[in-house]
C-alpha positions in Angstrom: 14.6 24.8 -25.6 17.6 23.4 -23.4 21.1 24.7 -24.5 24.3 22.2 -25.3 25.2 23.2 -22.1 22.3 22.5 -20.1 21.6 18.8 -22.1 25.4 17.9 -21.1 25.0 18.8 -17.4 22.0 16.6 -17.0 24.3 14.3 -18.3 26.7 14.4 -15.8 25.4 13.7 -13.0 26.9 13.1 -10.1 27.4 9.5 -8.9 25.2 8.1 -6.5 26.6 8.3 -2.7 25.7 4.7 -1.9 27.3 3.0 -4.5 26.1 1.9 -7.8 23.0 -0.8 -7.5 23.6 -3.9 -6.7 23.4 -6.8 -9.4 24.0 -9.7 -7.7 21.3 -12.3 -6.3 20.4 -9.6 -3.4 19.0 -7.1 -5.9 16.1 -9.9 -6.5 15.2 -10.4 -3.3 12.0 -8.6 -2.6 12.6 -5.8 -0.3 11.2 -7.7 2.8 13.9 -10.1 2.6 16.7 -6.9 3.4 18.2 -6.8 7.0 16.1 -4.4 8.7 16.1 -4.2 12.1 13.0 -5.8 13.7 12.0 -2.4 15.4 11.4 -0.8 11.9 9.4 -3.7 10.6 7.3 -3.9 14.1 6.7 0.2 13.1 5.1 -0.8 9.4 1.3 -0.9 9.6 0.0 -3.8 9.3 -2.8 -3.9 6.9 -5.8 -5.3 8.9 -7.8 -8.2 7.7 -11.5 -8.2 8.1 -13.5 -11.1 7.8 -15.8 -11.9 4.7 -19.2 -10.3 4.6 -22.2 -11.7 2.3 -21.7 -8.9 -0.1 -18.4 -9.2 -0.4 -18.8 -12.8 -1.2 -21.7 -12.3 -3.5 -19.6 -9.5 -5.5 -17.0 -12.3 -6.2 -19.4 -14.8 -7.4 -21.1 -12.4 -9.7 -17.6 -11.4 -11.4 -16.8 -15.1 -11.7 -20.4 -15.6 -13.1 -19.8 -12.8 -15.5 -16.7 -14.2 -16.5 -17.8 -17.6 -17.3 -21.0 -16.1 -19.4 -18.4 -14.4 -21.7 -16.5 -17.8 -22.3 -19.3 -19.9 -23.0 -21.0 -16.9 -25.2 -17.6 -17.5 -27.3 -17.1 -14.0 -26.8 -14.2 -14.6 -24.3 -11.1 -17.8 -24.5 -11.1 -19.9 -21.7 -7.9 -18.7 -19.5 -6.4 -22.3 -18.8 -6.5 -23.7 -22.1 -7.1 -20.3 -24.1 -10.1 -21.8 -26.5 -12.6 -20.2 -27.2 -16.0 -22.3 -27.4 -19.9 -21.5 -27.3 -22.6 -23.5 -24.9 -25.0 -21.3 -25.0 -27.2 -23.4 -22.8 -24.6 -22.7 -20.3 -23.9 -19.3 -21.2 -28.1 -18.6 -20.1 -27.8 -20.4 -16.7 -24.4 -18.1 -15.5 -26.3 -15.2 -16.7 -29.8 -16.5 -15.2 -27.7 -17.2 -11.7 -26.0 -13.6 -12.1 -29.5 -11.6 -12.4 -30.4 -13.7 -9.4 -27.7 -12.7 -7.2 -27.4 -9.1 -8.3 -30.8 -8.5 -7.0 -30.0 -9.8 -3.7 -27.9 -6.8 -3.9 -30.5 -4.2 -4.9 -32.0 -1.9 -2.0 -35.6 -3.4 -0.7 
């Protein structure tokens, strides 16, 4: 268990060399937007972007699939208007295209 003495010298701490943090329009700006020079940002790795492959694609449409049987099971609002209401009719084809696709994925 910490002493008085030890509680007030975390207290105390010493003040922060650079100043305290700024609270003006600059401490929103994301930290992009601060004036680095142009040698450090060509240093950053850039993260590489890699075009689209089938299963990528077919992993998306199977979440959105998924997504959309929950909503029109009732089981899950709508996210735009945040109803929730049952088609069940619909519910069975999203589920029906989602088995479909999912066994494209399987292993042959």
């Amino acid at each position: 268990m910490p002493s008085p003495e030890d509680t007030d010298s975390k207290n105390s701490q010493t003040p922060d060399p650079e100043g305290p943090a700024s609270t003006g329009p600059e401490a929103d700006a994301p930290p992009e937007a601060s004036e680095a020079p142009d040698e450090e940002r060509a240093e950053r790795p850039k993260e590489e972007l890699r075009p689209l492959d089938i299963y990528t694609v077919l992993r998306f449409s199977i979440a959105q699939l998924e997504a959309v049987a929950w909503q029109m099971m009732g089981l899950q609002p709508d996210p735009i208007t945040n109803q929730t209401r049952k088609d069940i009719e619909q519910a069975r084809v999203a589920i029906d295209a989602t088995t479909a696709l999912v066994e494209k994925l399987l292993p042959h």
